[in-house]
FIDOTOR-56433 format. One record per residue (C-alpha): z, x, y; residue in three letters. Coordinates in steps of 0.5 Angstrom, whole numbers, plus 500, padded with zeros to 3 digits. Example, Ala and Ser with C-alpha at 12.3 -4.5 7.8 and 13.67 -1.06 7.14 Angstrom:
2
516525491Ala/514527498Ser/
// end
This chain:
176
500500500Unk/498503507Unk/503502513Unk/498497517Unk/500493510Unk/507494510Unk/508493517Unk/504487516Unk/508484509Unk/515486514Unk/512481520Unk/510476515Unk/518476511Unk/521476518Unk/517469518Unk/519467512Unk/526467515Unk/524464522Unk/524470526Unk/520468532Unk/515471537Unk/513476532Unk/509482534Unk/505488531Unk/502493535Unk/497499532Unk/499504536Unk/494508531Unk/492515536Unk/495513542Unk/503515540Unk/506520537Unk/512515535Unk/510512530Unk/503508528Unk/505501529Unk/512497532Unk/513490529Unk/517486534Unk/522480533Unk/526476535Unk/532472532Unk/536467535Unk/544469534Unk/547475531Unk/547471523Unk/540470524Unk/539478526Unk/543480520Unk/538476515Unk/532478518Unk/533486518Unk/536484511Unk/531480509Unk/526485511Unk/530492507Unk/531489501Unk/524486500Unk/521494502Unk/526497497Unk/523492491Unk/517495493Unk/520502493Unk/519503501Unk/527505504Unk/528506513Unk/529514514Unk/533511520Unk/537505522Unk/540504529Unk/544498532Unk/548496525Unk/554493529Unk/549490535Unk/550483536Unk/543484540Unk/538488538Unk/536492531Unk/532498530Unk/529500523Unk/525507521Unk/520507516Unk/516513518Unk/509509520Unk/513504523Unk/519501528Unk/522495526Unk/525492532Unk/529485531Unk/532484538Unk/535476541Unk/530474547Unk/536477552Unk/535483549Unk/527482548Unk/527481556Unk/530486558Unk/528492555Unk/521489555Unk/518493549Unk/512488549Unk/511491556Unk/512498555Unk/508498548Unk/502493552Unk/496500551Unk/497498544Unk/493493541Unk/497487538Unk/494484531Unk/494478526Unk/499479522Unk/498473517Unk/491476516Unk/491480509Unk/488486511Unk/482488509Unk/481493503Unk/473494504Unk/474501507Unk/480504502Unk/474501496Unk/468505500Unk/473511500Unk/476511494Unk/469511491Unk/467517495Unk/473521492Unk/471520485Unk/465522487Unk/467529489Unk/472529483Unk/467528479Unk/462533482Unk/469538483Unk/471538475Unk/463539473Unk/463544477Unk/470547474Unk/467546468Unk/460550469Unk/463556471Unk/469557467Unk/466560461Unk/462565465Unk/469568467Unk/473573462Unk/480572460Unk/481580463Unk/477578470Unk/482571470Unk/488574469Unk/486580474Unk/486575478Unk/490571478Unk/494578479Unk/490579485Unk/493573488Unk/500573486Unk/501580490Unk/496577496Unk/501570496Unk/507575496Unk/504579502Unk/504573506Unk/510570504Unk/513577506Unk/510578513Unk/511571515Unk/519572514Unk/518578518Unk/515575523Unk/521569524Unk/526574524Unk/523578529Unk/523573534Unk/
// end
């Protein structure tokens, strides 16, 4: 599952539990931050706990856990880390005053009930079996041409050139 699907499926539980004002911003390329902000709002401190906790648990079922967590005993607003995206789950007090949908307003804003379209992941993974096909052909020709001396020379060569590098960059973090 990429993040555009996953921040979508966390917009779509904090539905199921009537969060409102729901938005999902792409951010892709435009921020440093994360890629996408999903932000929502609850309408009391129980509803805020539901929708935070609904949105976990259904990730973790799927094997995807915040790196972050902020705002745990906020009666306000909540923060949720999962790397490519901010899950924000906020009152409409907090929501107004901090203005996340102004500051993030160079994003684009995208329909998240839409299921997301798969066509690109399709035409991408067929190219990379093509290029892991032609990749392990290839292997396949030229591993016979090479001798068990020439391979284990080789392999030597390598250790000492890795080792080498490995030496000089600790040299070079030590200097400085």
């Amino acid at each position: 599952m990429n993040i555009k699907e996953l921040v979508c499926l966390a917009a779509r539980l904090a539905d199921d539990k009537k969060a409102e004002n729901i938005k999902v911003i792409d951010l892709c390329g435009l921020s440093s931050l994360c890629d996408f902000i999903l932000i929502a709002t609850a309408n009391s401190k129980p509803h805020l706990d539901a929708v935070e906790e609904e949105i976990s648990k259904k990730l973790k079922e799927k094997g995807y856990y915040k790196t972050n967590r902020d705002g745990a005993e906020s009666n306000q607003w909540r923060v949720s880390d999962y790397g490519g995206f901010l899950a924000h789950i906020m009152t409409q007090e907090a929501r107004d005053f901090y203005a996340l949908d102004k500051i993030f307003s160079f994003g684009k804003e995208i329909d998240f009930k839409k299921p997301v379209k798969k066509t690109v992941k399709k035409a991408a993974a067929k190219k990379t079996a093509a290029k892991t096909t032609a990749k392990k052909t290839t292997v396949k020709k030229a591993a016979p041409k090479t001798t068990a001396k020439k391979a284990a020379a080789s392999k030597k060569t390598s250790v000492k050139k890795t080792a080498a590098k490995k030496n000089t960059a600790k040299k070079a973090v030590t200097k400085k």
